[in-house]
Structure formats: C-alpha cells, structure tokens
C-alpha positions as CSV (number, residue, x, y, z in Angstrom):
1,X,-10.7,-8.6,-0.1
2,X,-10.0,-8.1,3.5
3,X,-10.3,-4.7,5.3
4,X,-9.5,-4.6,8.8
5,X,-8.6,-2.3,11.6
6,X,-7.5,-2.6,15.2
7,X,-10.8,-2.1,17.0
8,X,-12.8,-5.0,14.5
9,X,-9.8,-7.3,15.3
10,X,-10.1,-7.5,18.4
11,X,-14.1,-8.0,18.1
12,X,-13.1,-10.9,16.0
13,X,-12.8,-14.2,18.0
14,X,-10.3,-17.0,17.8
15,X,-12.0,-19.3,15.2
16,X,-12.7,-16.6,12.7
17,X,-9.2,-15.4,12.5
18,X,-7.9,-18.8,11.6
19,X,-10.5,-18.7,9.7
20,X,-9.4,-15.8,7.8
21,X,-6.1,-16.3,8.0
22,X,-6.4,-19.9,6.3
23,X,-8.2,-18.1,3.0
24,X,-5.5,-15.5,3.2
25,X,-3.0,-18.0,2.9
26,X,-4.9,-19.6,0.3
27,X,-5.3,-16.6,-1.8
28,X,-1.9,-15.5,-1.2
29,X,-0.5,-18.7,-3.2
30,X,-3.2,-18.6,-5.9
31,X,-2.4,-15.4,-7.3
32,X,1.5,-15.5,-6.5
33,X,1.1,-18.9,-9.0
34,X,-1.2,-16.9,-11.0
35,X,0.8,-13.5,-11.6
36,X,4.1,-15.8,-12.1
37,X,2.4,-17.4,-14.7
38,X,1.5,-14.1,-16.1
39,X,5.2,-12.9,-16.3
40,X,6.6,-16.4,-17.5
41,X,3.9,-17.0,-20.0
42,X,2.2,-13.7,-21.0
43,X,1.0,-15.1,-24.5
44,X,-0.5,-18.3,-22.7
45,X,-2.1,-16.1,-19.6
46,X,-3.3,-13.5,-21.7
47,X,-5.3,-15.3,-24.1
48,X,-7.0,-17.7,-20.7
49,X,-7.1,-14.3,-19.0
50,X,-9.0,-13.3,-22.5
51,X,-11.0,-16.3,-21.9
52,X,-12.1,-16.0,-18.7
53,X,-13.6,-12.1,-18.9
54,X,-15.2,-13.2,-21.8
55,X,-16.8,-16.2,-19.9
56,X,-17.3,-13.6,-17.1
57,X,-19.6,-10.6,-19.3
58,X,-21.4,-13.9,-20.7
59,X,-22.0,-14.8,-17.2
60,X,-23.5,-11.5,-16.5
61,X,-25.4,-11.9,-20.0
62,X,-27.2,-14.6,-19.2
63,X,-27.8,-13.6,-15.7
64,X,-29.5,-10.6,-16.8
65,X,-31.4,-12.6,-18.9
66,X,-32.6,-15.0,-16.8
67,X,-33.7,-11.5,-14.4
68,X,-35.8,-10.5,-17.4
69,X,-37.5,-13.8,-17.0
70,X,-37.7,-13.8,-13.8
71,X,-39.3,-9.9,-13.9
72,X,-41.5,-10.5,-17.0
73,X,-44.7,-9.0,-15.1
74,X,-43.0,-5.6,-15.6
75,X,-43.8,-3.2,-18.5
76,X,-41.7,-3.6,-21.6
77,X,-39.8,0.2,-21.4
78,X,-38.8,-1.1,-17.9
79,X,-37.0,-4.2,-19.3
80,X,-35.5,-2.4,-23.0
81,X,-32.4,-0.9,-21.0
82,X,-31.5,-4.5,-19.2
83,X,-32.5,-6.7,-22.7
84,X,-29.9,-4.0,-24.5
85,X,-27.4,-4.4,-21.4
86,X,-27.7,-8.7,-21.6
87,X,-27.0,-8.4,-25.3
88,X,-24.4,-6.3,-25.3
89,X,-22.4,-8.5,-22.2
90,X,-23.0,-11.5,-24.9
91,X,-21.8,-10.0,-27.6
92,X,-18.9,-8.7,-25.6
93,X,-18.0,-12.2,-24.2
94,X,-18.4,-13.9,-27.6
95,X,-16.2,-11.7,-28.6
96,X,-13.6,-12.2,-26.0
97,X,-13.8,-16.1,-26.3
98,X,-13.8,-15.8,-29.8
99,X,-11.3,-13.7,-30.5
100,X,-8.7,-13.6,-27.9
101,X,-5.9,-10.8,-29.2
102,X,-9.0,-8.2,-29.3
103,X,-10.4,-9.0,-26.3
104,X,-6.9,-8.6,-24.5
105,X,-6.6,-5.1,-26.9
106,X,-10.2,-4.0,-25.1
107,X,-8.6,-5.0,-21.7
108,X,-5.8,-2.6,-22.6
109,X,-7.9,0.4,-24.0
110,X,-9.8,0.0,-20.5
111,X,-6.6,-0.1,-18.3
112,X,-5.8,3.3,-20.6
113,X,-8.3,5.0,-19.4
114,X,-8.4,4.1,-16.4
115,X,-5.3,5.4,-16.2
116,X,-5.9,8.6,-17.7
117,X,-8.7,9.1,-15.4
118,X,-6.8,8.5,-12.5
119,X,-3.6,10.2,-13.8
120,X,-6.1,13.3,-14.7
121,X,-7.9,13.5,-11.1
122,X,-4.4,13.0,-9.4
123,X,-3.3,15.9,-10.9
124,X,-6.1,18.1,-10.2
125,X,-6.5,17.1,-6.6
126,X,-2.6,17.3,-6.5
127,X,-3.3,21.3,-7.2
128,X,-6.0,21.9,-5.4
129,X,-4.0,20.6,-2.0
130,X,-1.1,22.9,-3.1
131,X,0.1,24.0,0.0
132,X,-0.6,20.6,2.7
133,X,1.6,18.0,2.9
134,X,1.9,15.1,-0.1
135,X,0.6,17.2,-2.8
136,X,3.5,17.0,-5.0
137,X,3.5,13.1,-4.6
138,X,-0.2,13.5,-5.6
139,X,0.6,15.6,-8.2
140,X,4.0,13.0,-9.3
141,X,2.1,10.2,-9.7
142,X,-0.6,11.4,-11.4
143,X,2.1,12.6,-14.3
144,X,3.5,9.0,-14.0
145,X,0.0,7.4,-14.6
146,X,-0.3,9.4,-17.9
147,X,2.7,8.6,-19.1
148,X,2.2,5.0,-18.6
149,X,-1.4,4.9,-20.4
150,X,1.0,7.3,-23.1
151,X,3.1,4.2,-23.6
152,X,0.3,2.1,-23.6
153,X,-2.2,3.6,-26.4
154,X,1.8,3.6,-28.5
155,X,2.1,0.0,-28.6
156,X,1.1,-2.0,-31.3
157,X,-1.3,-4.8,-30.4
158,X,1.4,-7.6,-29.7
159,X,3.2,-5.3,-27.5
160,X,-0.3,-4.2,-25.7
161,X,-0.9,-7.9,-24.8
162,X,2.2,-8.3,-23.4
163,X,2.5,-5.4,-21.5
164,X,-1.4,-6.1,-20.1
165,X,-0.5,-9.7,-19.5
166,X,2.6,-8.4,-17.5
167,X,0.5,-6.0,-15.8
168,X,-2.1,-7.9,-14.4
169,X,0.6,-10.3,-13.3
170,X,2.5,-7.9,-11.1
171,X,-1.3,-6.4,-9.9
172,X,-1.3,-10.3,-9.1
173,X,1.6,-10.3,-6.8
174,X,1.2,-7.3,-5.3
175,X,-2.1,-8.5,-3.8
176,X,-0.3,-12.1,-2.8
177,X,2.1,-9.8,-0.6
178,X,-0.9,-8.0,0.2
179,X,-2.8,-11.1,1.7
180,X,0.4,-12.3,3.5
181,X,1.0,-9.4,5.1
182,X,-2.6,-9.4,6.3
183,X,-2.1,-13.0,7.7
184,X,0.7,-11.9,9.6
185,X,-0.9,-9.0,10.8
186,X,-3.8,-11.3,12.3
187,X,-1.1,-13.6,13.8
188,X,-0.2,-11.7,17.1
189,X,-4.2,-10.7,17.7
190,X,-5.0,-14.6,17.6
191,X,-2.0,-15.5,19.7
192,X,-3.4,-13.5,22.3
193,X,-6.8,-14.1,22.1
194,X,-5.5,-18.2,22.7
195,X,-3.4,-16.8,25.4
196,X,-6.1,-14.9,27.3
197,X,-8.9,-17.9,26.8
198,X,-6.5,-20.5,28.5
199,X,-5.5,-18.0,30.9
C-alpha cells in the first residue's frame, strides 16, 4: 500500500517516483487479472483463494515455531501462549488446504463480523456526531453494512462462497483503480521534477 500526500511528494525525487509508479502499475494489473478471475470463476478462485490463506496461517505456524526455537533460552510459561498460537495457525491452515468449502465458509463468518463490527461502530459514531456534517452518511452506511453481513450469515454455504469469492474480487478491483489513480497522481509531480532538473 501507498500513502502519499503533497508535501512527501515533492520530497520524493525523480527515480523513486518511477520507481513507484512502475510497482503501481504492476499491482494495478495483478489484481485487475486477479478480481476478474474472481467474478468469472468464483468456484475456481475461491477454493486457490482457500488455498493460499491456508498456506498463509501455515506460514505463520511454522514461523512461530521456528521463534520458539530460536527463543528456547526463555522459561517455558513464556513460550505456552506462542506454542498454543503455532498450533492453532497449523491446524487452521491444514484445515483450509484440506478442506477448501470450510475454509472459504471461515473467510465468510470473518467478513460477517467484520461487518457487523463496522456496521455497529458506524452507527454509534453516526449518533454521537448528530448534529455536524456527514453523520447521517455515517449513520447510512453503517445500516447498509448490517444488512449485508444479514444477507451473508442467510446464505447457505454454496451461496457464502460465491458471494465471498465475488467479494474479494470487486475489493480486488477497487484497489487496481486505486493504484492507477495513484500512478497518475504521481505523473504531473515527476514531470516537473524532470522539467526543473534539465532546466
């Protein structure tokens, strides 16, 4: 992720924003592929995007692992809570790999609260700004975000994966606009930076 404003651009010299702009590109193209993928294929995409968390909490399994290794010197009590944690992102993972349709079912039940979480505090901090200016957007989408994570926790488990799947593919393009809109944004700052040096 990129986050930029005026007075670090202009810090920022030549090089590095073609530098940036180059990965922006990059990224941009990845995840348009990516969340087209997910809306074209969602049964494929959500069982590799099943896949890859699990290969992901293993990842961190391992790693954890290899920590409690690494900080064996240490009193036992201080390494129970991280041996517990490494199991449990093993288990988790082997479960994902494993079984593909639960592991996109956990993704879902995560996005739901998450959802109902954010919905919730929207709401409340909607209320508690009653009176300034965008509270009843704060307040609007905070009722949208429950009802969404309503329709969610409804759906059978077929339905959840799609609906997941096509989530994370739009999330996907959103963030490709996201990083072209950045690279265009850095455009004019690097032009003139050129323009300046040769000047």
């Amino acid at each position: 992720m990129f986050i930029f404003n005026h007075p670090s651009l202009k810090a920022i010299n030549p090089a590095t924003l073609h530098h940036y702009k180059k990965h922006a590109l990059v990224m941009a193209i990845l995840l348009l592929i990516c969340g087209v993928c997910c809306l074209l294929y969602p049964l494929i995409s959500g069982m590799y995007l099943s896949y890859l968390t699990g290969i992901m909490f293993m990842i961190c399994g391992f790693y954890s692992l290899y920590s409690l290794v690494v900080f064996s010197k240490e009193q036992w009590k201080s390494r129970l809570i991280p041996a517990l944690f490494a199991v449990a992102w093993l288990l988790l993972g082997f479960t994902f790999v494993v079984n593909p349709l639960l592991g996109m079912n956990s993704l879902s039940m995560i996005f739901c609260c998450l959802f109902i979480i954010g919905g919730l505090s929207r709401v409340v901090s909607g209320f508690q700004m009653r009176g300034h200016a965008g509270y009843g957007w704060n307040i609007a989408i905070g009722i949208f975000d429950l009802l969404i994570a309503a329709l969610w926790l409804g759906m059978n488990p077929e339905q959840s994966w799609l609906f997941t799947t096509a989530f994370i593919g739009l999330e996907m393009i959103f963030s490709a606009f996201g990083f072209l809109s950045l690279r265009r944004k850095l455009t004019p700052v690097s032009r003139q930076k050129l323009h300046v040096k040769h000047a």
